[in-house]
N, C-alpha and C positions, 0 to 999 in steps of 0.2 A: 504494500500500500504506500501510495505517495506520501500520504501526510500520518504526522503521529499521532493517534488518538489523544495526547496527552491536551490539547486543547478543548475537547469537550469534556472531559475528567475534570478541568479544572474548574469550567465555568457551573460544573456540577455542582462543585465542591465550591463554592461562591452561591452559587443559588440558596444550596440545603443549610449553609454554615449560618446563615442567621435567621433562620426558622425557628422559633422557640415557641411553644403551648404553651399557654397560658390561661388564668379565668379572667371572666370579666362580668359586671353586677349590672343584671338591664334594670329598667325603670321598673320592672317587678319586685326588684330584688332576689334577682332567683340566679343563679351563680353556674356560667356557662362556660364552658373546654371550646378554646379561638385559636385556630393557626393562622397567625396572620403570614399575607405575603410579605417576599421581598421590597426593598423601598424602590423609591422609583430609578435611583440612579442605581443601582445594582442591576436593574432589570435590563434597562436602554444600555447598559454596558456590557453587560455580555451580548446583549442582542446583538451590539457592534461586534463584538471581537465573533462570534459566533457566523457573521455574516463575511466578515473578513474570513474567516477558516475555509470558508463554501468557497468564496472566492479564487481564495488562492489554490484549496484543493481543485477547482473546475480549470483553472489556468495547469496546473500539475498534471493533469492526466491528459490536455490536449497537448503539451510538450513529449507525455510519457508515449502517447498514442503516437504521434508523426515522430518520436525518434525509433521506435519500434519497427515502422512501417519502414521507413527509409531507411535505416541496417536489414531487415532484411533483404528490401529490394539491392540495394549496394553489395549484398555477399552474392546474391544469383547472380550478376552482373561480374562480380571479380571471378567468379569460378567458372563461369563460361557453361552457367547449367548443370552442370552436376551436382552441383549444391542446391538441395531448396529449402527456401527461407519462409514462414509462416507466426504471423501474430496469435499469439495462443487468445485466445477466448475468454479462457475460465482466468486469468490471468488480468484480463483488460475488464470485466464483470467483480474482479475481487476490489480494483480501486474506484470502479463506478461504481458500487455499489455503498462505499465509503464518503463519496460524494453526496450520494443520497439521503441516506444517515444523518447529514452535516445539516441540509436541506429541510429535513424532517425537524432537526431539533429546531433550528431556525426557526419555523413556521411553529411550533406550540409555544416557546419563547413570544414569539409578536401576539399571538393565539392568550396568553397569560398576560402580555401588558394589556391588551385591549379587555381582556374581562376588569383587569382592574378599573382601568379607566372607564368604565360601566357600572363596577360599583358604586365607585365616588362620580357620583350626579352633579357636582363642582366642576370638574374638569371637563376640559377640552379632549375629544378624541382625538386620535395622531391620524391623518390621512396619509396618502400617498407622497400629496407636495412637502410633508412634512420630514420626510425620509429623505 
Protein backbone atom coordinates (compact mmCIF):
# COMPACT_ATOMS: atom_id res chain seq x y z
CA UNK A 1 0.00 0.00 0.00
CA UNK A 2 1.09 3.56 -0.80
CA UNK A 3 0.38 5.32 2.19
CA UNK A 4 0.77 4.24 5.95
CA UNK A 5 -2.32 3.79 7.80
CA UNK A 6 -0.64 5.49 10.41
CA UNK A 7 -2.70 8.77 9.50
CA UNK A 8 -6.01 7.42 10.11
CA UNK A 9 -4.88 5.70 13.59
CA UNK A 10 -4.00 8.93 14.40
CA UNK A 11 -6.86 11.09 13.73
CA UNK A 12 -8.80 8.03 15.44
CA UNK A 13 -6.83 8.50 18.24
CA UNK A 14 -7.63 12.53 18.29
CA UNK A 15 -11.37 11.80 17.73
CA UNK A 16 -11.97 9.13 20.66
CA UNK A 17 -9.19 10.93 23.12
CA UNK A 18 -11.43 13.55 24.31
CA UNK A 19 -14.69 11.72 24.47
CA UNK A 20 -15.43 11.42 28.06
CA UNK A 21 -19.30 10.36 29.72
CA UNK A 22 -20.54 12.16 31.76
CA UNK A 23 -24.05 13.05 33.62
CA UNK A 24 -25.89 15.89 33.27
CA UNK A 25 -29.34 17.38 35.43
CA UNK A 26 -32.22 18.33 32.86
CA UNK A 27 -34.82 20.63 34.11
CA UNK A 28 -36.50 17.48 35.68
CA UNK A 29 -33.87 17.00 37.62
CA UNK A 30 -33.43 13.57 36.62
CA UNK A 31 -29.76 12.63 36.17
CA UNK A 32 -28.67 11.47 32.47
CA UNK A 33 -25.38 9.36 30.92
CA UNK A 34 -24.17 12.29 27.74
CA UNK A 35 -21.31 11.46 25.39
CA UNK A 36 -20.68 14.42 24.02
CA UNK A 37 -18.97 15.03 20.62
CA UNK A 38 -15.67 16.21 19.70
CA UNK A 39 -15.29 20.34 19.66
CA UNK A 40 -15.53 22.00 16.68
CA UNK A 41 -11.87 22.50 15.86
CA UNK A 42 -10.91 18.88 16.53
CA UNK A 43 -13.59 17.82 14.10
CA UNK A 44 -12.73 20.43 10.96
CA UNK A 45 -9.04 19.34 11.72
CA UNK A 46 -8.96 16.07 11.07
CA UNK A 47 -11.59 16.47 8.51
CA UNK A 48 -8.45 18.52 6.90
CA UNK A 49 -5.75 16.21 7.46
CA UNK A 50 -8.07 13.22 6.72
CA UNK A 51 -8.97 14.99 3.20
CA UNK A 52 -5.33 15.66 2.77
CA UNK A 53 -4.40 11.78 3.28
CA UNK A 54 -7.23 10.85 0.30
CA UNK A 55 -5.59 13.39 -1.51
CA UNK A 56 -2.28 12.44 -1.44
CA UNK A 57 -3.07 8.68 -1.32
CA UNK A 58 -5.28 9.38 -4.86
CA UNK A 59 -2.12 11.23 -6.23
CA UNK A 60 0.12 7.92 -4.91
CA UNK A 61 -1.58 5.35 -6.63
CA UNK A 62 -1.87 7.27 -10.13
CA UNK A 63 2.18 7.74 -9.95
CA UNK A 64 2.11 3.89 -8.53
CA UNK A 65 -0.25 2.94 -11.53
CA UNK A 66 1.76 4.75 -14.64
CA UNK A 67 5.05 3.72 -13.05
CA UNK A 68 3.87 0.16 -13.04
CA UNK A 69 2.50 0.32 -16.57
CA UNK A 70 5.44 1.81 -18.08
CA UNK A 71 8.28 -0.65 -16.50
CA UNK A 72 6.56 -3.08 -17.67
CA UNK A 73 5.91 -1.95 -21.16
CA UNK A 74 9.86 -0.66 -21.06
CA UNK A 75 11.12 -4.43 -20.09
CA UNK A 76 8.84 -6.11 -23.21
CA UNK A 77 10.43 -3.56 -25.34
CA UNK A 78 14.22 -4.04 -23.99
CA UNK A 79 13.91 -7.89 -24.25
CA UNK A 80 12.66 -7.99 -27.64
CA UNK A 81 9.49 -10.03 -26.47
CA UNK A 82 10.56 -12.76 -24.64
CA UNK A 83 9.93 -11.05 -21.78
CA UNK A 84 6.21 -10.22 -20.76
CA UNK A 85 5.45 -7.77 -18.44
CA UNK A 86 1.92 -7.59 -16.73
CA UNK A 87 0.27 -5.03 -13.94
CA UNK A 88 -0.81 -7.52 -11.36
CA UNK A 89 -4.41 -6.65 -10.35
CA UNK A 90 -4.83 -7.95 -6.94
CA UNK A 91 -1.92 -5.61 -6.25
CA UNK A 92 -3.35 -2.30 -7.82
CA UNK A 93 -7.04 -3.39 -5.88
CA UNK A 94 -4.83 -3.64 -2.49
CA UNK A 95 -3.99 0.30 -2.68
CA UNK A 96 -7.33 1.22 -4.30
CA UNK A 97 -8.96 -0.03 -2.03
CA UNK A 98 -6.84 1.99 0.79
CA UNK A 99 -7.83 4.94 -1.04
CA UNK A 100 -11.28 4.13 -0.40
CA UNK A 101 -11.18 3.48 3.18
CA UNK A 102 -9.50 7.03 3.24
CA UNK A 103 -12.61 8.37 1.27
CA UNK A 104 -15.04 6.50 3.48
CA UNK A 105 -13.66 7.96 6.73
CA UNK A 106 -13.63 11.35 5.04
CA UNK A 107 -17.38 11.28 4.33
CA UNK A 108 -18.67 10.01 8.01
CA UNK A 109 -16.13 12.79 9.43
CA UNK A 110 -18.15 15.68 7.34
CA UNK A 111 -21.28 13.17 7.99
CA UNK A 112 -20.45 13.88 12.06
CA UNK A 113 -19.78 17.71 11.60
CA UNK A 114 -22.98 18.25 9.81
CA UNK A 115 -25.13 16.37 12.52
CA UNK A 116 -23.43 18.60 14.97
CA UNK A 117 -24.09 21.47 13.36
CA UNK A 118 -27.81 20.22 13.27
CA UNK A 119 -27.99 19.85 16.65
CA UNK A 120 -26.98 23.23 17.75
CA UNK A 121 -29.80 25.27 15.87
CA UNK A 122 -27.26 28.46 16.55
CA UNK A 123 -25.14 27.63 13.95
CA UNK A 124 -24.55 28.20 10.48
CA UNK A 125 -24.35 24.84 8.29
CA UNK A 126 -20.97 24.49 6.29
CA UNK A 127 -21.92 24.37 2.53
CA UNK A 128 -19.88 23.55 -0.27
CA UNK A 129 -18.56 27.39 -0.89
CA UNK A 130 -17.45 26.99 2.59
CA UNK A 131 -14.85 24.02 1.92
Amino acid sequence: MPQPPGNAVEISVILLDNIRWHEEIDERAEEHDVKPFPSEPVSHSSFAAIMLASLLALVAMIWQHSACVTAAATIQKMAYGTVKGEVGGRAMVLGWVGLVFLLVSAIGIWIMIMSIKLLNPGRRLITLADL
